[in-house]
PDB file of the backbone (N, CA, C, O) and the ligand in Angstrom, with CONECT records:
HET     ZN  A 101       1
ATOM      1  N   UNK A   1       0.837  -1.192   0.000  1.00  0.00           N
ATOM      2  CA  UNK A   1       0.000   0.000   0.000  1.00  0.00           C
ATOM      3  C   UNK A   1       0.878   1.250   0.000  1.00  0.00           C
ATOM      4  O   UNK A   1       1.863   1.318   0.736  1.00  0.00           O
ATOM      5  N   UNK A   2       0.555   2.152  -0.752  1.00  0.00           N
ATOM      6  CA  UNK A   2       1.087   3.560  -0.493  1.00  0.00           C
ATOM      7  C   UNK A   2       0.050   4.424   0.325  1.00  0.00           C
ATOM      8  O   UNK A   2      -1.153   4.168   0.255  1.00  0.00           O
ATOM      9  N   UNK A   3       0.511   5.388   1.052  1.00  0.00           N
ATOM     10  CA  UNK A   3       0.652   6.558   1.826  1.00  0.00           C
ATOM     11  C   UNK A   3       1.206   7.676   0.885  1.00  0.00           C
ATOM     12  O   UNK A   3       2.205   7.655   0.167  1.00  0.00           O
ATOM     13  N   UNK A   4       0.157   8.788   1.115  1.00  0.00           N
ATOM     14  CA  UNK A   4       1.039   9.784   1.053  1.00  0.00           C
ATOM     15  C   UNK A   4       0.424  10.434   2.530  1.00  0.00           C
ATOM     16  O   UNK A   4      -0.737  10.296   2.913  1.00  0.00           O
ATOM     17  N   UNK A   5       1.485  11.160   3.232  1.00  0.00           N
ATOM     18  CA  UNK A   5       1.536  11.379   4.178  1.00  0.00           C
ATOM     19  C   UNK A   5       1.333  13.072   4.091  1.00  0.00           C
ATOM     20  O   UNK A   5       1.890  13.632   5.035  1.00  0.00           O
ATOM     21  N   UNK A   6       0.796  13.796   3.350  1.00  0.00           N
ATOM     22  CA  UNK A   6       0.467  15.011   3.146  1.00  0.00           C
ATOM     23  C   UNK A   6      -0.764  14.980   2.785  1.00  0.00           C
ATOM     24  O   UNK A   6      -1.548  15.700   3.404  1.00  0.00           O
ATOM     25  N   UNK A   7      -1.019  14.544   2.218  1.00  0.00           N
ATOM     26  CA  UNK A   7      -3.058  13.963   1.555  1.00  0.00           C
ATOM     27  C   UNK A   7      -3.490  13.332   2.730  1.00  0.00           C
ATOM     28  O   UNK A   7      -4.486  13.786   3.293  1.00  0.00           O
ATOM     29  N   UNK A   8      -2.641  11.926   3.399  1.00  0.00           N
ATOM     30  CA  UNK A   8      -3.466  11.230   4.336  1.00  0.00           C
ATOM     31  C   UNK A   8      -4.471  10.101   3.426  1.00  0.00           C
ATOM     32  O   UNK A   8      -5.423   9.424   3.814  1.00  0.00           O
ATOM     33  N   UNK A   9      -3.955  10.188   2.336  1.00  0.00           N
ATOM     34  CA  UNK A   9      -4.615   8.840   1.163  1.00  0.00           C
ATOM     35  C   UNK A   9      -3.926   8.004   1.193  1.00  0.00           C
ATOM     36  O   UNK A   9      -2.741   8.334   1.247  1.00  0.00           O
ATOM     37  N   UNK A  10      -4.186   6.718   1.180  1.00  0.00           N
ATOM     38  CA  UNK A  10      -3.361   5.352   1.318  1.00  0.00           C
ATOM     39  C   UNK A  10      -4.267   4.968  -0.072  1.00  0.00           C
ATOM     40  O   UNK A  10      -5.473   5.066  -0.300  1.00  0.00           O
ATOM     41  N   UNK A  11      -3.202   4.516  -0.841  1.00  0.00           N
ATOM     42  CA  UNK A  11      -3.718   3.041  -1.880  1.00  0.00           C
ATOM     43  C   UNK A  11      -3.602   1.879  -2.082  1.00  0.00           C
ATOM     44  O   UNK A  11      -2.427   1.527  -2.179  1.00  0.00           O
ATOM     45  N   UNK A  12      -4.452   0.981  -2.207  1.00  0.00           N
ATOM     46  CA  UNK A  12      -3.471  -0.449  -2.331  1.00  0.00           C
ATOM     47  C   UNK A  12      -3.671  -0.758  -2.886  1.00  0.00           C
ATOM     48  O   UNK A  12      -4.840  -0.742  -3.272  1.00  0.00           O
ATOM     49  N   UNK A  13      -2.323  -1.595  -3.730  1.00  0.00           N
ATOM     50  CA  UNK A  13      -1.779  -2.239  -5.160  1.00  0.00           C
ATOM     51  C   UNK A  13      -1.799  -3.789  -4.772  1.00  0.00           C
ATOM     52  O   UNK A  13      -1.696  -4.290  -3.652  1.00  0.00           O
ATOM     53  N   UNK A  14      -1.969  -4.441  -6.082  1.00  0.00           N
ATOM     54  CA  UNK A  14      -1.890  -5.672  -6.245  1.00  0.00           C
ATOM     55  C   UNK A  14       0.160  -5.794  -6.392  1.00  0.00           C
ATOM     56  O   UNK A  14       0.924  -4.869  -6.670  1.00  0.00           O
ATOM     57  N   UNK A  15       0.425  -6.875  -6.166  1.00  0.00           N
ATOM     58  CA  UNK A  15       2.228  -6.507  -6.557  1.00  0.00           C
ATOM     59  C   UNK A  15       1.966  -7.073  -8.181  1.00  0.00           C
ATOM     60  O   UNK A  15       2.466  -6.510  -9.155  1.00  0.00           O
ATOM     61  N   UNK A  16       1.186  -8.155  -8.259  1.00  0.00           N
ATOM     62  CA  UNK A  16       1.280  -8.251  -9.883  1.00  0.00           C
ATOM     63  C   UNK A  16       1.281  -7.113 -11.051  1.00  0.00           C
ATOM     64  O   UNK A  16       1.849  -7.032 -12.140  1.00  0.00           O
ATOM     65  N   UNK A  17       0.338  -6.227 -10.290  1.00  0.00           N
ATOM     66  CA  UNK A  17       0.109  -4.892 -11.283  1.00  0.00           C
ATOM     67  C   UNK A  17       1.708  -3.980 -11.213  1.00  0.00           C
ATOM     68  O   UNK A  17       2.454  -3.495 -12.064  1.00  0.00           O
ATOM     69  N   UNK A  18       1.715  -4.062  -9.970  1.00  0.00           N
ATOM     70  CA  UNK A  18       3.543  -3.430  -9.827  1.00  0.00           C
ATOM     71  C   UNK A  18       4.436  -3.923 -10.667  1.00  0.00           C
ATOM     72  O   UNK A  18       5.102  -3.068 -11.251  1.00  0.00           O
ATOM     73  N   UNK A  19       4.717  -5.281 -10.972  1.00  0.00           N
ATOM     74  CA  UNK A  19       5.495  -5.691 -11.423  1.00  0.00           C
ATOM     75  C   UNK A  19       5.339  -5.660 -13.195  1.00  0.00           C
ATOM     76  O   UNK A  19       6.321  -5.687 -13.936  1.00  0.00           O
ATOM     77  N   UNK A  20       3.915  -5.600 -13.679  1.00  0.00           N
ATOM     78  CA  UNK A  20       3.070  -4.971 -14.965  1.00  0.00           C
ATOM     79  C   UNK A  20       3.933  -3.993 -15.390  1.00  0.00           C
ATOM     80  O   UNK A  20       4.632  -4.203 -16.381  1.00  0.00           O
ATOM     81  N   UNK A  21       4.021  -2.394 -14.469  1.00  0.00           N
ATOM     82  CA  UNK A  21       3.955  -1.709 -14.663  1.00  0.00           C
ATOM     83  C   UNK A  21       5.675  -1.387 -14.602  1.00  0.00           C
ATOM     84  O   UNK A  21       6.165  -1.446 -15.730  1.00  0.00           O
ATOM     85  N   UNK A  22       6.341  -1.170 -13.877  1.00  0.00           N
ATOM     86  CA  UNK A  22       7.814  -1.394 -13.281  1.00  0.00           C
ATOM     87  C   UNK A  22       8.939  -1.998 -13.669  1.00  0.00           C
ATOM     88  O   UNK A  22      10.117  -1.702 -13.868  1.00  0.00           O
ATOM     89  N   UNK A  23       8.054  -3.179 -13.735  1.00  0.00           N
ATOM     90  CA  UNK A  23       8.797  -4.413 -14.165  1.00  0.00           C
ATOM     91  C   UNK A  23       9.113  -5.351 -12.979  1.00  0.00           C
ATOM     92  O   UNK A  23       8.238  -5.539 -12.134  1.00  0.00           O
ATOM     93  N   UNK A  24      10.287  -5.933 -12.875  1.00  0.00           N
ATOM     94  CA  UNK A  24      10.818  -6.861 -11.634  1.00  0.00           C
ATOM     95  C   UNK A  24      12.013  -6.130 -11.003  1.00  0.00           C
ATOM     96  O   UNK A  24      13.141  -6.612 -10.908  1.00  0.00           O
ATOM     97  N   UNK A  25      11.661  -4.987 -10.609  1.00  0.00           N
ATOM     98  CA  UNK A  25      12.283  -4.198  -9.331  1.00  0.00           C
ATOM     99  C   UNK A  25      12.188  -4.271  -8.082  1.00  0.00           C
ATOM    100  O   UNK A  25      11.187  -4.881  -7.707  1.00  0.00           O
ATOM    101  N   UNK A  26      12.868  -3.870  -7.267  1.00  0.00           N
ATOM    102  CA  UNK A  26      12.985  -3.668  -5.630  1.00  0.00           C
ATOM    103  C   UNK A  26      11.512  -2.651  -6.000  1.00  0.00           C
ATOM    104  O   UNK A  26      10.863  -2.270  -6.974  1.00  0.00           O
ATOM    105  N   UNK A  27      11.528  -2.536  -4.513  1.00  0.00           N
ATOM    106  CA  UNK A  27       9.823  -1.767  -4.052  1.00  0.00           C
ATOM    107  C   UNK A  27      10.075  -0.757  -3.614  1.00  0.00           C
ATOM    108  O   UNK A  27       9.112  -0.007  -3.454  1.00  0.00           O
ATOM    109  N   UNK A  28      11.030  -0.399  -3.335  1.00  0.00           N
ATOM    110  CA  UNK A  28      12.007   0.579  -2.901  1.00  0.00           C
ATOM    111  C   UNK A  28      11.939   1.921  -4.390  1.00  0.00           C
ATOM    112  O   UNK A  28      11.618   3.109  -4.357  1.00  0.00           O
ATOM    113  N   UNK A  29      12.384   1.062  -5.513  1.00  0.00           N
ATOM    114  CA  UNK A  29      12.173   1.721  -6.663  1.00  0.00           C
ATOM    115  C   UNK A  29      11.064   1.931  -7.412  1.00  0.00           C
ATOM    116  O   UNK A  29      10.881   2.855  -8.204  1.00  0.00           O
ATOM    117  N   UNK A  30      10.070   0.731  -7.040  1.00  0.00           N
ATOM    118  CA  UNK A  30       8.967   1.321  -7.274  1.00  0.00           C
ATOM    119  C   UNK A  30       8.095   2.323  -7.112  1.00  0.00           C
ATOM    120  O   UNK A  30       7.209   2.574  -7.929  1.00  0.00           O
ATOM    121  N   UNK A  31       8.284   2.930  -6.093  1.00  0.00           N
ATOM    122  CA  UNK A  31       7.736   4.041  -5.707  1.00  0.00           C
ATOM    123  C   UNK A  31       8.075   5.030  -6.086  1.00  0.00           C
ATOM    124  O   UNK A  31       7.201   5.880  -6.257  1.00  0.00           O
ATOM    125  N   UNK A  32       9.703   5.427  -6.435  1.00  0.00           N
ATOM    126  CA  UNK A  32      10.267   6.299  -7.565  1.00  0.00           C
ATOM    127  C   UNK A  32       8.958   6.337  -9.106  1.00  0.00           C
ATOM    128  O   UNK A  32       8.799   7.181  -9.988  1.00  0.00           O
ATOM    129  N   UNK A  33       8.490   5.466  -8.924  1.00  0.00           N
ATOM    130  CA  UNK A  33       7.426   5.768 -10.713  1.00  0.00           C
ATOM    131  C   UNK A  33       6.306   6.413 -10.148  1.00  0.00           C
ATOM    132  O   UNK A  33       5.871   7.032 -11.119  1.00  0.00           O
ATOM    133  N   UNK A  34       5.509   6.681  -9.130  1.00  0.00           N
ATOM    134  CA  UNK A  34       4.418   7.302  -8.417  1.00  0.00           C
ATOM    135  C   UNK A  34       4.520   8.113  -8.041  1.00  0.00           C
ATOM    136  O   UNK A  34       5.646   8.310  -7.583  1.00  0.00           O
ATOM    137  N   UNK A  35       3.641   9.099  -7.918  1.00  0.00           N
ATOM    138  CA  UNK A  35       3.545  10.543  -7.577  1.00  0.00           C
ATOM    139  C   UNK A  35       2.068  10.125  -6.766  1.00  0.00           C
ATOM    140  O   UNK A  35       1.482   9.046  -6.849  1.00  0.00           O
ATOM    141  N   UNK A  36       1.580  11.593  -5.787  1.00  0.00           N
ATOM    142  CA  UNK A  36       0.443  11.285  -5.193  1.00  0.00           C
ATOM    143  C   UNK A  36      -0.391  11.993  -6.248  1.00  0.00           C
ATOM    144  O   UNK A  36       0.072  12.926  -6.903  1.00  0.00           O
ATOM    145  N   UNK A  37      -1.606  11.543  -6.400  1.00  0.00           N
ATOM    146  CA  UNK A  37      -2.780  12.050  -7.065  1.00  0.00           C
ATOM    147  C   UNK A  37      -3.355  12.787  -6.819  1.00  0.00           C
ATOM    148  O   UNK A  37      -3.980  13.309  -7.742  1.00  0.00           O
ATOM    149  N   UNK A  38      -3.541  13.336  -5.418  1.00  0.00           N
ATOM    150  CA  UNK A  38      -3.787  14.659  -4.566  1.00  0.00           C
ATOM    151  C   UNK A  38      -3.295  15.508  -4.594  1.00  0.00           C
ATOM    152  O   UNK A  38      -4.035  16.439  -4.911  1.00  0.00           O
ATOM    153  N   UNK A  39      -1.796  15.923  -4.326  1.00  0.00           N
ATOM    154  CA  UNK A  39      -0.945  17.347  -4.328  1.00  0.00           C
ATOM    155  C   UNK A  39       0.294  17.139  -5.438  1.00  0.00           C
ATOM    156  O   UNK A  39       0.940  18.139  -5.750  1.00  0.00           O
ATOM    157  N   UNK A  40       0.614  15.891  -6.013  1.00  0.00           N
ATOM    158  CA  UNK A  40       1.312  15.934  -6.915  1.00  0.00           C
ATOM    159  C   UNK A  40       2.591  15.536  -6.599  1.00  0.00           C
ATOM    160  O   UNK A  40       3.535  15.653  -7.380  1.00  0.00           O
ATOM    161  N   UNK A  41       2.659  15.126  -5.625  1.00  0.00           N
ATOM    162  CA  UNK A  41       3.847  15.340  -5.160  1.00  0.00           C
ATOM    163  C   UNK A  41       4.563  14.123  -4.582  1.00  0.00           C
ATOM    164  O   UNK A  41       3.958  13.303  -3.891  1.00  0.00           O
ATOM    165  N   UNK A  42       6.107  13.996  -4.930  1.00  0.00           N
ATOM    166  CA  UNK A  42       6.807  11.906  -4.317  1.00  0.00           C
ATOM    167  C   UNK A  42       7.043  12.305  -3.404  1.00  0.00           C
ATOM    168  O   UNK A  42       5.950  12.221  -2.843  1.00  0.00           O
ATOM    169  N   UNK A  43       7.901  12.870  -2.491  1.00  0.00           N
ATOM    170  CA  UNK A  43       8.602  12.941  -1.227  1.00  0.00           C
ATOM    171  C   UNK A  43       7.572  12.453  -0.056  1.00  0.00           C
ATOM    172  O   UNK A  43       8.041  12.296   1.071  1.00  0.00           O
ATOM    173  N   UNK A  44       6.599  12.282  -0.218  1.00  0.00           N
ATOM    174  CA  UNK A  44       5.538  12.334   0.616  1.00  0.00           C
ATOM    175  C   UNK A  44       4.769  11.198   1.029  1.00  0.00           C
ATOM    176  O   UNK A  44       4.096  10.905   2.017  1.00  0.00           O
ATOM    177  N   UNK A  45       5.147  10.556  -0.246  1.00  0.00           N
ATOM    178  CA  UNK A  45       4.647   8.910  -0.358  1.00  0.00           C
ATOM    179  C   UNK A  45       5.470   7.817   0.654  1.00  0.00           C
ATOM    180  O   UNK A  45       6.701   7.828   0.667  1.00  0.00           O
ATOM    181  N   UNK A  46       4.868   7.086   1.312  1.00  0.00           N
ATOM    182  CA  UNK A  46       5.660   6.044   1.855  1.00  0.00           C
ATOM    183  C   UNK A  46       4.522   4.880   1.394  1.00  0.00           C
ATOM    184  O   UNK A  46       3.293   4.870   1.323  1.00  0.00           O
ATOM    185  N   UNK A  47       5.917   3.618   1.038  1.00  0.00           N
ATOM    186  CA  UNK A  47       4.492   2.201   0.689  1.00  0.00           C
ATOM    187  C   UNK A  47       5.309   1.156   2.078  1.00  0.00           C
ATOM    188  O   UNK A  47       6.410   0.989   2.603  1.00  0.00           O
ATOM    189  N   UNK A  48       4.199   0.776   2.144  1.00  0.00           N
ATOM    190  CA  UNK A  48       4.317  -0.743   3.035  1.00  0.00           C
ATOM    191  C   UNK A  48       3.470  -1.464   2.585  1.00  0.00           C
ATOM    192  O   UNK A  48       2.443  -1.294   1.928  1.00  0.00           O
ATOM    193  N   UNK A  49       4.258  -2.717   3.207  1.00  0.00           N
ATOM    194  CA  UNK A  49       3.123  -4.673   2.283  1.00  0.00           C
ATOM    195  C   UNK A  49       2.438  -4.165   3.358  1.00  0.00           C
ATOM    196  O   UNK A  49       2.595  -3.405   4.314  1.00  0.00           O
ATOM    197  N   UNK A  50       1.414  -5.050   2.712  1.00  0.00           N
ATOM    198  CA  UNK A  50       0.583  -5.191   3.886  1.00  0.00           C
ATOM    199  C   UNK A  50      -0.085  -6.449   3.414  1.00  0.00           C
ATOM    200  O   UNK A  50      -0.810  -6.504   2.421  1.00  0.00           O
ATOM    201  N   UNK A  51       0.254  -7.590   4.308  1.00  0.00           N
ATOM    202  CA  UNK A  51      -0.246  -8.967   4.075  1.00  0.00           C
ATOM    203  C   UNK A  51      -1.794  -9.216   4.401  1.00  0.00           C
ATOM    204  O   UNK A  51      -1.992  -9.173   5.615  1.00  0.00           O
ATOM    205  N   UNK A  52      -2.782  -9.431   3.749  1.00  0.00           N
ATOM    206  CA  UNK A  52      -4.017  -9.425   3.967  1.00  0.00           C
ATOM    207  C   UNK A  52      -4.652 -10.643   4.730  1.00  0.00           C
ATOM    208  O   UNK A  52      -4.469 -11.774   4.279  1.00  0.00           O
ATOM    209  N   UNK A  53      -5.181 -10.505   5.544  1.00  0.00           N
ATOM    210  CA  UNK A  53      -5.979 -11.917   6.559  1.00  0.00           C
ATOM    211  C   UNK A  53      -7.004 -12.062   5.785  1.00  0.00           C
ATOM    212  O   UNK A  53      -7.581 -11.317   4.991  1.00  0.00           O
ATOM    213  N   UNK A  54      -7.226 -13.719   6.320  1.00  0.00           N
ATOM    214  CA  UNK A  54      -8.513 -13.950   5.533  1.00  0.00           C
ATOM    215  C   UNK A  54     -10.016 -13.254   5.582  1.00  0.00           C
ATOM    216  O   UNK A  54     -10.794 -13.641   4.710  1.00  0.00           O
ATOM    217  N   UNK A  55     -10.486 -12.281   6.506  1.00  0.00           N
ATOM    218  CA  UNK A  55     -11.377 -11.107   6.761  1.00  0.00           C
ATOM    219  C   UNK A  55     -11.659 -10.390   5.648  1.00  0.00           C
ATOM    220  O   UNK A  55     -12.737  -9.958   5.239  1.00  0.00           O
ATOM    221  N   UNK A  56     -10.147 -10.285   5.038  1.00  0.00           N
ATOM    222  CA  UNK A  56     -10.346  -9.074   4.185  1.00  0.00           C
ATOM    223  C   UNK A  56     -10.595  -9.570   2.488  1.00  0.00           C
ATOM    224  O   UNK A  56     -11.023  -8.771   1.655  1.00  0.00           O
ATOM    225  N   UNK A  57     -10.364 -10.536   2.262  1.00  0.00           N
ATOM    226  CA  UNK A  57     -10.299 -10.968   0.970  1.00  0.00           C
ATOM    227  C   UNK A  57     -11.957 -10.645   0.873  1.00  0.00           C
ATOM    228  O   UNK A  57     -12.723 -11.089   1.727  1.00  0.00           O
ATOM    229  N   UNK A  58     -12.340  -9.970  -0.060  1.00  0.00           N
ATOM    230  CA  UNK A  58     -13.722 -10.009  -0.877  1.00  0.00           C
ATOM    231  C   UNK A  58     -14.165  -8.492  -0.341  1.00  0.00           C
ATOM    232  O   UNK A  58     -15.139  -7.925  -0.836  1.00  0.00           O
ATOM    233  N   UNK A  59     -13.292  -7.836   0.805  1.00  0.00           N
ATOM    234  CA  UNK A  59     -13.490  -6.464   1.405  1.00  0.00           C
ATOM    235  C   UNK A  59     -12.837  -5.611   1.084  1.00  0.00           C
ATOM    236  O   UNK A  59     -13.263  -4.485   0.829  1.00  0.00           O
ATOM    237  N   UNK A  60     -11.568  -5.989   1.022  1.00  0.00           N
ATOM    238  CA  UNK A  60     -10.818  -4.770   1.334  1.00  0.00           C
ATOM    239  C   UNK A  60     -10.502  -3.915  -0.026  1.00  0.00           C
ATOM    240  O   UNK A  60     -10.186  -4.672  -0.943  1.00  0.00           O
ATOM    241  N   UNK A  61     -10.506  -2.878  -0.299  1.00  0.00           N
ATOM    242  CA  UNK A  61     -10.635  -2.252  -1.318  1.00  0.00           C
ATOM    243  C   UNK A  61      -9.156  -2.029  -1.998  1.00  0.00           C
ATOM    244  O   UNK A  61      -8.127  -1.947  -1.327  1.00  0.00           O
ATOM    245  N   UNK A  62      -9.202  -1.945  -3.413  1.00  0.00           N
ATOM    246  CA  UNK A  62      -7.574  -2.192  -3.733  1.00  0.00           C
ATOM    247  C   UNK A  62      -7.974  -1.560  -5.000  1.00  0.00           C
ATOM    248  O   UNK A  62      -9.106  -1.361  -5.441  1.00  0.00           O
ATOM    249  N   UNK A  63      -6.426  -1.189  -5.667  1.00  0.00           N
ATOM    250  CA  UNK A  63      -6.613  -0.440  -6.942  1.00  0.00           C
ATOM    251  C   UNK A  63      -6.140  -0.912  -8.068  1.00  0.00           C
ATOM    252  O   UNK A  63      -4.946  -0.646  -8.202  1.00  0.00           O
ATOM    253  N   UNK A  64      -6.584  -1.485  -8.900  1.00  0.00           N
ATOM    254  CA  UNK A  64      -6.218  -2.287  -9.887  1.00  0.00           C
ATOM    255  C   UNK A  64      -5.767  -1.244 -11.087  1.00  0.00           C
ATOM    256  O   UNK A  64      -6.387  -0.198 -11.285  1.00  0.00           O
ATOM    257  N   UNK A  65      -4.661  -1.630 -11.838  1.00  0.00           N
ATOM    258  CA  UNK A  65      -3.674  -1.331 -13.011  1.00  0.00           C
ATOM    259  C   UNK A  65      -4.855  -1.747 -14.292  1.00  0.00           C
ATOM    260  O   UNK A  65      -4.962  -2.932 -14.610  1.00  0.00           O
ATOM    261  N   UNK A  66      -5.614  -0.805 -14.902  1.00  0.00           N
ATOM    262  CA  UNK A  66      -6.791  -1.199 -16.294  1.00  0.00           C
ATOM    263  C   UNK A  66      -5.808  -1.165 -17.538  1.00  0.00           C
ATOM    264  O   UNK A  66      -5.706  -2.071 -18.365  1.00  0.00           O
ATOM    265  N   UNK A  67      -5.009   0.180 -17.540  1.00  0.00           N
ATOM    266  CA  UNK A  67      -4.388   0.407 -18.551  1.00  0.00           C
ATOM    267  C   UNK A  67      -3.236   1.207 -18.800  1.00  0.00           C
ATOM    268  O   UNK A  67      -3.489   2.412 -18.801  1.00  0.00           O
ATOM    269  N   UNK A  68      -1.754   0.828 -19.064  1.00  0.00           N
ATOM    270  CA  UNK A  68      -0.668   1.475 -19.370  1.00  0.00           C
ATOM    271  C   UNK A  68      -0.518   2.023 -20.550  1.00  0.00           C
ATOM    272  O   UNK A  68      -0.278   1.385 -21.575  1.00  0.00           O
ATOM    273  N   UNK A  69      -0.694   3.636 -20.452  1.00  0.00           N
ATOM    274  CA  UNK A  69      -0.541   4.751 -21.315  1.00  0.00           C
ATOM    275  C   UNK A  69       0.648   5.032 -21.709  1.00  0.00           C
ATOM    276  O   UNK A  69       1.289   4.966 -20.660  1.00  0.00           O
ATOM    277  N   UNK A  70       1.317   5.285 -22.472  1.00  0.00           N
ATOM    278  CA  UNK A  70       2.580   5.646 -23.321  1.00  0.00           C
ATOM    279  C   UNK A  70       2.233   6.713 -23.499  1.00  0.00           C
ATOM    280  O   UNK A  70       1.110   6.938 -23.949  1.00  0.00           O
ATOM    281  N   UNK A  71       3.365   7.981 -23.103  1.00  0.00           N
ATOM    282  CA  UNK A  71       2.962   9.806 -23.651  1.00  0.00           C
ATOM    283  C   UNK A  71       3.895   9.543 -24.079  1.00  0.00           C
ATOM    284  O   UNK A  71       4.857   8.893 -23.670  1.00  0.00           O
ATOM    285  N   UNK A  72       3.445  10.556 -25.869  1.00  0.00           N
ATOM    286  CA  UNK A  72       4.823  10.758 -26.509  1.00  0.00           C
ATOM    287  C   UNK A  72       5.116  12.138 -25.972  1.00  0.00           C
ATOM    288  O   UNK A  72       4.283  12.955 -25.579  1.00  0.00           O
ATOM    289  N   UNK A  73       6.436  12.273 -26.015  1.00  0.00           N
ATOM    290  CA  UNK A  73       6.580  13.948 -25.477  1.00  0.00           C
ATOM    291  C   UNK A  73       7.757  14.458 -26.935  1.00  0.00           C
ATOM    292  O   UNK A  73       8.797  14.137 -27.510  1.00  0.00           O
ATOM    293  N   UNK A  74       6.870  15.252 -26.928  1.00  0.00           N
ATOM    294  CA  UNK A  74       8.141  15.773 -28.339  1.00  0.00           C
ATOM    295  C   UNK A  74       9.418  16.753 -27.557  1.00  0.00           C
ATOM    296  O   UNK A  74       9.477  17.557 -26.628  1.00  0.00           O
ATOM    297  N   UNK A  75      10.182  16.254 -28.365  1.00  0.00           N
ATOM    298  CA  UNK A  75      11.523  16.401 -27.892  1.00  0.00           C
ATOM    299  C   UNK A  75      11.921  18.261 -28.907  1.00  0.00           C
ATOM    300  O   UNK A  75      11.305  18.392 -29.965  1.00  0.00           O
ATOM    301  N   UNK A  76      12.530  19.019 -28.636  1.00  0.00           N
ATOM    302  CA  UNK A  76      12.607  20.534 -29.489  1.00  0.00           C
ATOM    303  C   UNK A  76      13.939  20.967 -29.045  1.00  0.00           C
ATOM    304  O   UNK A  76      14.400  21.181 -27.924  1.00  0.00           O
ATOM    305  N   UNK A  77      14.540  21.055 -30.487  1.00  0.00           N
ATOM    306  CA  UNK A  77      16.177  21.791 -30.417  1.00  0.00           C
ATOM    307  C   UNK A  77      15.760  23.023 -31.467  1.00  0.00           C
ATOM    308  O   UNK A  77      15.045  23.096 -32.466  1.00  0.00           O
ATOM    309  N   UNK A  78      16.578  23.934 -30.717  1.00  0.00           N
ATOM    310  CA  UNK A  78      16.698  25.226 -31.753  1.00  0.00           C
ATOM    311  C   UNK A  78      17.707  24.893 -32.614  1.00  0.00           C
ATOM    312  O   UNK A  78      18.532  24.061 -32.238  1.00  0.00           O
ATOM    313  N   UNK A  79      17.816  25.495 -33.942  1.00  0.00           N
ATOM    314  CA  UNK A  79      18.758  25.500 -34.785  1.00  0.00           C
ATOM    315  C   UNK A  79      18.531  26.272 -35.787  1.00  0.00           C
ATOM    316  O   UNK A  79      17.469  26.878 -35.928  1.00  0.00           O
ATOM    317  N   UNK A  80      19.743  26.345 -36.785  1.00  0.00           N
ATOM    318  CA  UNK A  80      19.641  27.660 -37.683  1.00  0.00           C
ATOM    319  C   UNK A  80      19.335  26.678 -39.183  1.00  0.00           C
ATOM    320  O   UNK A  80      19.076  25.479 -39.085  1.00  0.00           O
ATOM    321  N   UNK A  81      19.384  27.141 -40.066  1.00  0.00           N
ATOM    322  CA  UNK A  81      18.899  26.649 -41.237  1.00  0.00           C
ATOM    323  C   UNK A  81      19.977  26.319 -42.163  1.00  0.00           C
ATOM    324  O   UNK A  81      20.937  27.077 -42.295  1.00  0.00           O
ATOM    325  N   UNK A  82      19.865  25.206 -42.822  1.00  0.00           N
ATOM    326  CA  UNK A  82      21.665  24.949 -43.363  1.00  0.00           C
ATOM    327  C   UNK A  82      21.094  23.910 -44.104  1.00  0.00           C
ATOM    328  O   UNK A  82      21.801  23.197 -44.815  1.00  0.00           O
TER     329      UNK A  82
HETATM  330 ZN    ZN A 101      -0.559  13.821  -1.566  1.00  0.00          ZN2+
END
């Protein structure tokens, strides 16, 4: 689950979707790819596992990975004409 600790929003991830998205990294680095959705902001985020008891399976609310977007970002050099 992530925290951001300025919002006070926690999310929780499946690790399969982490690993979707990331790839097969430390978790440590995973969180380097997230920003909070509230103020915008990483420094703020902390994640911890959080191993689920059997209570929670069919309850507990979690955020599933639908779809990985690709932005192209155009890249711009000045130059003179030649
Ligand atoms: Zn936030």
């Amino acid at each position: 689950m992530i925290t951001c600790n300025f919002c006070r929003v926690t999310h929780r991830y499946i690790p399969d979707d982490l690993v979707k998205l990331c790839g097969d990294i430390t978790l440590d680095r995973v969180l380097t790819r997230f920003k909070c959705e509230g103020c915008g902001k990483k420094h703020y985020l902390r994640m911890e596992l959080h191993f689920p008891n059997g209570s929670e399976y069919g309850h507990l609310k979690v955020r599933r990975l639908t779809e990985i977007r690709t932005v192209t970002i155009p890249i711009w050099a000045d130059d003179v004409l030649h």
